[in-house]
C-alpha positions in Angstrom: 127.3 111.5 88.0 124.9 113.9 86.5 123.3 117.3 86.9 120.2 117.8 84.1 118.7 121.2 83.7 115.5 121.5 81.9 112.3 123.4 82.1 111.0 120.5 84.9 113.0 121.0 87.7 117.0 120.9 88.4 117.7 117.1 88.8 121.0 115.5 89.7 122.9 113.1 91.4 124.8 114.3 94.9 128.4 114.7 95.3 131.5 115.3 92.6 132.5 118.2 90.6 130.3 121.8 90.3 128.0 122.2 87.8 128.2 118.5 86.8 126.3 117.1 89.7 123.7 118.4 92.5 126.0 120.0 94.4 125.5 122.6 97.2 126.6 125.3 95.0 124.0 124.2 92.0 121.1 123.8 94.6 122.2 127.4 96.1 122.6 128.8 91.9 118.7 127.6 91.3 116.9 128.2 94.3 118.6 131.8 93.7 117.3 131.8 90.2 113.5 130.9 91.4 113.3 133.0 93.7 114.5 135.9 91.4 111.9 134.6 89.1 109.3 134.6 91.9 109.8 138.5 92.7 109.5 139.4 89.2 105.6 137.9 89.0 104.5 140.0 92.2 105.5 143.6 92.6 104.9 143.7 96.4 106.9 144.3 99.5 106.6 140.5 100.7 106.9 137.0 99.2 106.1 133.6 100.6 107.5 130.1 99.1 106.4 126.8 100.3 109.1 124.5 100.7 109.0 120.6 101.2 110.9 117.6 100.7 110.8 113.7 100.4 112.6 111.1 103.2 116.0 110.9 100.7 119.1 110.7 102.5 120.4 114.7 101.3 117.0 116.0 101.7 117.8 117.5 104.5 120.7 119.6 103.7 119.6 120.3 100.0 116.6 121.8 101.7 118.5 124.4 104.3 120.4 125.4 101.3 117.6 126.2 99.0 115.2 127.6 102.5 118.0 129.8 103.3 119.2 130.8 99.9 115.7 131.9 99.7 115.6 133.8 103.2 118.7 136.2 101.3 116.3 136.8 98.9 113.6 138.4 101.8 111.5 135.4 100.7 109.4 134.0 103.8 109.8 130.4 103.5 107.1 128.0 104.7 108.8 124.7 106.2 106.8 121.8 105.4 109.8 119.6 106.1 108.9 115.7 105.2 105.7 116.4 102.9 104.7 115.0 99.3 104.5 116.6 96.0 101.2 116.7 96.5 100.9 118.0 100.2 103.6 120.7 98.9 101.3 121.9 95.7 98.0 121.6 98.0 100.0 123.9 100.8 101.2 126.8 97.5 97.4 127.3 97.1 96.0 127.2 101.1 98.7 129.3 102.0 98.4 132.0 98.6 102.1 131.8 98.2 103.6 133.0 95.4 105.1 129.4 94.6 106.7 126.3 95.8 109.5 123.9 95.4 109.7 119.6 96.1 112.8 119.0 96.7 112.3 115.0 95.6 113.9 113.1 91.9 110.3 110.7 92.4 111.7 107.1 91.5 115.1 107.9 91.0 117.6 105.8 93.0 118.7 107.8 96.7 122.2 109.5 95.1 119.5 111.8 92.9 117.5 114.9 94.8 115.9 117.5 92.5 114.4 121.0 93.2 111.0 120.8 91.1 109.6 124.1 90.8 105.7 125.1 91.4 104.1 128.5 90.3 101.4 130.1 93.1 98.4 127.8 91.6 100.6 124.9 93.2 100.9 123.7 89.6 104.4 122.7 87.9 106.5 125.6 85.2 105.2 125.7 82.0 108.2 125.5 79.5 108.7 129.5 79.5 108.7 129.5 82.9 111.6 126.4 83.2 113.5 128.3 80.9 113.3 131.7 82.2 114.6 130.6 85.6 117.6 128.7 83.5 118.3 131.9 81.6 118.1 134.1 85.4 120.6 130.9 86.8 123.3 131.6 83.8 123.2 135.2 84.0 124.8 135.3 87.2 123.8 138.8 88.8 121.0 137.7 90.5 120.0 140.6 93.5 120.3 139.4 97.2 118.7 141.3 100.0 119.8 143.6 102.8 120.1 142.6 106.5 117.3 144.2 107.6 115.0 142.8 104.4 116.2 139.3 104.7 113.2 137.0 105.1 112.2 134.4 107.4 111.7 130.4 107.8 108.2 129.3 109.5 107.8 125.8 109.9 104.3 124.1 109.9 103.8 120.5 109.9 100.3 120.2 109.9 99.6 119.9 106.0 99.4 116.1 105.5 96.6 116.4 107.6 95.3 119.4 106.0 95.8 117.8 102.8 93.9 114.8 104.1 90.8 116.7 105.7 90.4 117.9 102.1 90.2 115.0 100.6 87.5 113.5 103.0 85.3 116.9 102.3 85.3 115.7 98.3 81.6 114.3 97.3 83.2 111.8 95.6 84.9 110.4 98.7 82.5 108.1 99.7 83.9 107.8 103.6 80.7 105.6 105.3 81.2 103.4 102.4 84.8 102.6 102.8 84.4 103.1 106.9 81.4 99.9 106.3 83.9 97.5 104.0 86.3 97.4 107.0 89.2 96.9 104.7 92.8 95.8 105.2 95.5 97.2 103.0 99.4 97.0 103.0 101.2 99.4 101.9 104.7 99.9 101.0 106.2 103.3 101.5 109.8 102.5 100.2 110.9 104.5 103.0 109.6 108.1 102.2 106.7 110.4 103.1 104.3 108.2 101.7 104.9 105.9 105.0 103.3 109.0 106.5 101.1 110.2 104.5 99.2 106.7 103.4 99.0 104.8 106.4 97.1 108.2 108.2 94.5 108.5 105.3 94.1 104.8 105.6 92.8 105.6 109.0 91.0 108.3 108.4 88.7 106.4 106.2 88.3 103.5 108.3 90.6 101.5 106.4 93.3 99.3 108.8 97.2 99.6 107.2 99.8 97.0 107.2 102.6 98.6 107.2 105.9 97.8 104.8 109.1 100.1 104.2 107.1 103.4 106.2 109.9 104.4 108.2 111.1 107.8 106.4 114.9 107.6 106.7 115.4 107.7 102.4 116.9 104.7 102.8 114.7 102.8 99.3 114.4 98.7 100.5 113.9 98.4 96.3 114.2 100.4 93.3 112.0 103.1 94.3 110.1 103.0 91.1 106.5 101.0 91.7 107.0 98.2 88.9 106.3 94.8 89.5 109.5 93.4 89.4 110.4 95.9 92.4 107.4 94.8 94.2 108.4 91.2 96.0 107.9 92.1 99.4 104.9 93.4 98.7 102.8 91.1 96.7 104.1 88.6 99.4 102.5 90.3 102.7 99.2 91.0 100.9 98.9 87.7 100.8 100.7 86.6 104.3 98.6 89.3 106.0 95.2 88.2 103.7 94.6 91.7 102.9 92.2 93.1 100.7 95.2 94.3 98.6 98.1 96.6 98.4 99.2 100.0 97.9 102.6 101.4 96.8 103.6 105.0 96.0 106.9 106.2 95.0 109.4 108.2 97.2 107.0 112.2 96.4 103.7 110.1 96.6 102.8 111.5 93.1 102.9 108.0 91.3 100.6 104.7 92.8 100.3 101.6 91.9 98.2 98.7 93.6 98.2 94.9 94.5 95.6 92.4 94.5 94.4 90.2 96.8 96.0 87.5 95.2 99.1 89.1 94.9 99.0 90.5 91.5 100.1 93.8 90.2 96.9 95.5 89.5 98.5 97.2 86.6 100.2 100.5 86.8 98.5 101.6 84.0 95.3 100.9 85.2 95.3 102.9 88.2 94.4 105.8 86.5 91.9 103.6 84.8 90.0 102.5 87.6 89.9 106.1 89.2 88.6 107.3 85.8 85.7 105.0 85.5 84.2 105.6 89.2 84.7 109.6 88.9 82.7 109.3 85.1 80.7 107.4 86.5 79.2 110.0 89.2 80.3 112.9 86.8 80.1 112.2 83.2 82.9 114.4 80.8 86.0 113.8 79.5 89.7 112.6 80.0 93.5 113.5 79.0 96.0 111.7 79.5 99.8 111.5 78.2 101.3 109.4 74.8 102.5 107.1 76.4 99.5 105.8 78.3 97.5 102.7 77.9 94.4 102.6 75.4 92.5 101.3 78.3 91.6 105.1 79.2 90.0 105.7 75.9 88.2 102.8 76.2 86.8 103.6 79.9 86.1 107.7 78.7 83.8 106.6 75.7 81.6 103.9 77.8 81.0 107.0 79.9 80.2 108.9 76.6 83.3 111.3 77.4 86.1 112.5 74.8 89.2 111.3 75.3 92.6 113.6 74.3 96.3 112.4 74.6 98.8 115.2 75.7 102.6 115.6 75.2 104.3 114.0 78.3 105.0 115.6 81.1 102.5 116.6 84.1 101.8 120.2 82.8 100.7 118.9 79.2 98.9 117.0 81.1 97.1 119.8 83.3 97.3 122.0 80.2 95.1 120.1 78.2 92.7 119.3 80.9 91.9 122.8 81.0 91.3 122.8 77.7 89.0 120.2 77.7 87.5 120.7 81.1 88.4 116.8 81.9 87.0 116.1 84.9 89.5 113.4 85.5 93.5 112.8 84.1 96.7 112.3 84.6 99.5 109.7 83.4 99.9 106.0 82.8 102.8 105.6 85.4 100.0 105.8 88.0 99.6 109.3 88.3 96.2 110.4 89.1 95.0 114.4 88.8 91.7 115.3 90.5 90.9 118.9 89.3 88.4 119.1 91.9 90.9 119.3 94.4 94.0 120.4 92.7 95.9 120.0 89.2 98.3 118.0 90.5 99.1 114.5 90.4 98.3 113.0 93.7 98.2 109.4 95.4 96.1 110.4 98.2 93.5 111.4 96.2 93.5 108.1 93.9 93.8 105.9 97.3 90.2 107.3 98.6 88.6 107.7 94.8 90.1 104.3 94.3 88.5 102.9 97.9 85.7 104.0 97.2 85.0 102.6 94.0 85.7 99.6 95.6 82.8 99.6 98.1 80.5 101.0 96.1 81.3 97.7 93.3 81.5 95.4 96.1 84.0 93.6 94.3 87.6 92.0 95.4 90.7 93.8 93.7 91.2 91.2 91.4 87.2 91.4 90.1 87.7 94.8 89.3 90.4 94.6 87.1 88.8 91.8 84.8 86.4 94.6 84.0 88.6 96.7 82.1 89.9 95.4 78.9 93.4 93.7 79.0 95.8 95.9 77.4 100.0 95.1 78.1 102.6 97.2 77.9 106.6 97.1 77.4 108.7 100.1 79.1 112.0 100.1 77.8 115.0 102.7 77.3 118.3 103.0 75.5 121.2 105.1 77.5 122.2 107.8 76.0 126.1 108.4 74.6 128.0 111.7 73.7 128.1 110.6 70.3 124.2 109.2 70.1 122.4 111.9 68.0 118.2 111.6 69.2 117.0 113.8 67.0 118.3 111.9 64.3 116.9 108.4 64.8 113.4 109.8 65.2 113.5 111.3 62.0 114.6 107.9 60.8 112.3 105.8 62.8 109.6 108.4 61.5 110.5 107.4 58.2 110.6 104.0 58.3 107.1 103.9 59.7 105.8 106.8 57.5 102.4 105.3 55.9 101.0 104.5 60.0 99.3 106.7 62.3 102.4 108.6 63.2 102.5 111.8 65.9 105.4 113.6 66.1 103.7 116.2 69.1 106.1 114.1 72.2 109.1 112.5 70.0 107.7 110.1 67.6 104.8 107.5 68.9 103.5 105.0 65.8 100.0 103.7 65.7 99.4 100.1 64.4 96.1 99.0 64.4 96.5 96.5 67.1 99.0 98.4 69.0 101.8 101.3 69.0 105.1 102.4 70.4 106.4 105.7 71.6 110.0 106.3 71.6 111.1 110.2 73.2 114.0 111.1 74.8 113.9 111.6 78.8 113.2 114.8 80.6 114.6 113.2 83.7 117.0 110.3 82.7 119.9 110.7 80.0 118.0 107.7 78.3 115.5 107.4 74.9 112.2 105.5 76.4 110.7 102.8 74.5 107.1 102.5 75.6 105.0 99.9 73.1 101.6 98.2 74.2 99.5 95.3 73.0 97.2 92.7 73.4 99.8 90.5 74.9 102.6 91.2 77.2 104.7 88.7 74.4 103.6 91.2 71.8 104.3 93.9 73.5 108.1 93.2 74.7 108.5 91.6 71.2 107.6 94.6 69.5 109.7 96.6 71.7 112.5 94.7 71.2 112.5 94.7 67.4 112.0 98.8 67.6 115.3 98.7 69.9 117.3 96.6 67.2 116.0 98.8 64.4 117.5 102.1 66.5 120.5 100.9 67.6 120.9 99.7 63.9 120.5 103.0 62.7 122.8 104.4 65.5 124.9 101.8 65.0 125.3 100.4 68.1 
């Protein structure tokens, strides 16, 4: 069991001992310290915090906790109840709250829940934010309000389709398009909001869903991560159903992935890819995304003359250096699409109709499209981490041993051959050292990952 503080969000799994897991107590201690935090960047008589939550079984009770501890605070809380990461950072800004919290852990497995922290642009802590809140949480004389100043809880469940109606207003959104293809998609909500959310942006655009795992009770049919080897069911009834393909997101909807008609993963990486090109396309600039992301971006940015940056990982490197390069397109290899022209957040929605209508406009089948980016394959590995398994340590080592390549040392240590690379970082989320490599095989790739796993636990000696 595990309870990890850092600068993203208070993530843990539920039940056991204070302090050492998510308990009630730790969900009360950080909602306590945000809010705190909150008060501090406003000096007015009245603050609002939208609150919202994925399907997980302890959603529900982490989120009275946190609403309530907040409500001591004379915080008005804005219920959202079942919402997406997305639909929660979309609601901060409509509503000019002063911030927001998700209480979601994304693809972690249903004994995790986290409280993921927004400022009032709807857009995730930057790092002196995070730590701020930490420093307010240890300090331990955080101010509570009076009876008559406590604050209230007003519930509104109307921003999926809020969120929705602003996606169909985008100029990119190409609605009579999509509406004149008369597709047929699955999609596989592992159980979550994204069994809401999807299937009624589907038909808002015309589009007819087959629905798989879209009942919200948090109870995950797979791993909830969208990898392929999670993705059985899915691939299956694309084909059963002879869909035009298939659509998964991951329990907060902030990660999405898609199917062929065949069957075929699409590529996770390649989501962001496809999104990229159509949105260049119809507005030429540049594109960031993070380390650990596939080539293939690059490659789509400069056909499109734009400039292409990689960012630390981590969604608000991401954002951060979008700003800086006024990107009109970003995000992250794991399927995480950001759309500045509607928020700075990443957000499946969004992809889904950007992605849509790419495909009506090409007039292509799934599987076309992809054999028009170049094939690049990647390996996604990780070590567990030990007590006595010093991080720092072997990436000064591996950075070493790999001194005379392309090495940057911005996000961990990522190596550049000339025919492919490898990142290896330790986890913000996971007690675990990723191993990310990509090639122009999937052999190469998982081979080259493999050997940079025996040369660390070699130097770890283990």
């Amino acid at each position: 069991m595990t309870l990890i503080k850092s600068i993203s969000g208070i993530r843990g799994t539920i039940g056991g001992l204070q302090s050492e897991n998510l308990t009630p107590i730790d969900a009360v201690k950080y909602a306590a310290a945000y809010g705190s935090w909150v008060k501090k960047q406003r000096n007015k008589e009245t603050h609002r915090v939208v609150v919202g939550r994925d399907a997980r079984i302890s959603g529900e009770m982490i989120q009275q906790l946190v609403m309530n501890t907040l409500v001591g605070m004379g915080i008005t809380v804005i219920d959202l109840d079942l919402s997406t990461t997305p639909t929660v950072e979309m609601a901060v800004m409509m509503e000019h709250a002063d911030g927001g919290i998700i209480l979601t852990a994304s693809h972690n497995p249903k004994q995790w829940n986290a409280l993921k922290l927004l400022n009032n642009k709807g857009e995730f802590l930057n790092a002196a934010a995070g730590q701020e809140i930490l420093d307010i949480a240890e300090a331990g004389n955080i101010e509570f309000a009076e009876v008559d100043d406590l604050g209230e809880i007003h519930k509104n469940d109307a921003y999926i389709d809020l969120h929705i109606d602003e996606i169909l207003d985008l100029p990119l959104v190409n609605v009579d398009a999509i509406k004149a293809c008369k597709f047929k998609v699955v999609v596989d909500g592992v159980n979550s909001t994204g069994g809401i959310a999807i299937p009624l942006l589907l038909e808002a655009l015309g589009v007819e869903p087959v629905k798989l795992y879209c009942t919200p009770n948090g109870h995950f049919p797979h791993n909830p991560e969208p990898l392929k080897e999670h993705l059985g069911d899915l691939m299956k009834m694309v084909v059963d159903e002879n869909a035009d393909f298939g659509i998964v997101v991951d329990p907060d909807v902030d990660r999405l992935a898609f199917v062929d008609e065949k069957g075929e993963m699409f590529g996770e990486e390649y989501t962001l890819v496809a999104v990229a090109d159509y949105v260049l396309k119809h507005t030429p600039g540049n594109t960031v995304s993070n380390m650990s992301s596939s080539r293939a971006l690059r490659d789509v940015t400069e056909k499109h003359n734009g400039t292409y940056t990689a960012s630390a990982v981590g969604e608000v490197n991401v954002v951060e250096m979008m700003k800086e390069t006024n990107a009109v397109i970003g995000g992250e290899g794991n399927g995480g699409i950001i759309y500045p022209e509607l928020h700075y957040g990443r957000d499946s929605l969004v992809g889904v109709a950007l992605f849509l209508s790419h495909l009506a406009e090409q007039k292509m089948a799934v599987s076309e499209l992809r054999e028009t980016y170049t094939s690049y394959f990647m390996s996604k590995k990780k070590i567990e981490l030990t007590p006595t398994l010093d991080v720092d340590a072997i990436l000064k080592a591996m950075e070493a041993k790999y001194a005379s390549e392309d090495i940057n040392t911005v996000d961990g240590v990522k190596i550049d051959f000339p025919e492919n690379w490898v990142h290896l970082r330790k986890s913000n989320t996971e007690p675990i050292i990723r191993i990310y490599t990509e090639a122009k095989s999937q052999e190469e790739a998982d081979s080259l990952a493999d050997k940079i796993i025996a040369e660390i636990k070699a130097i770890a000696n283990i």
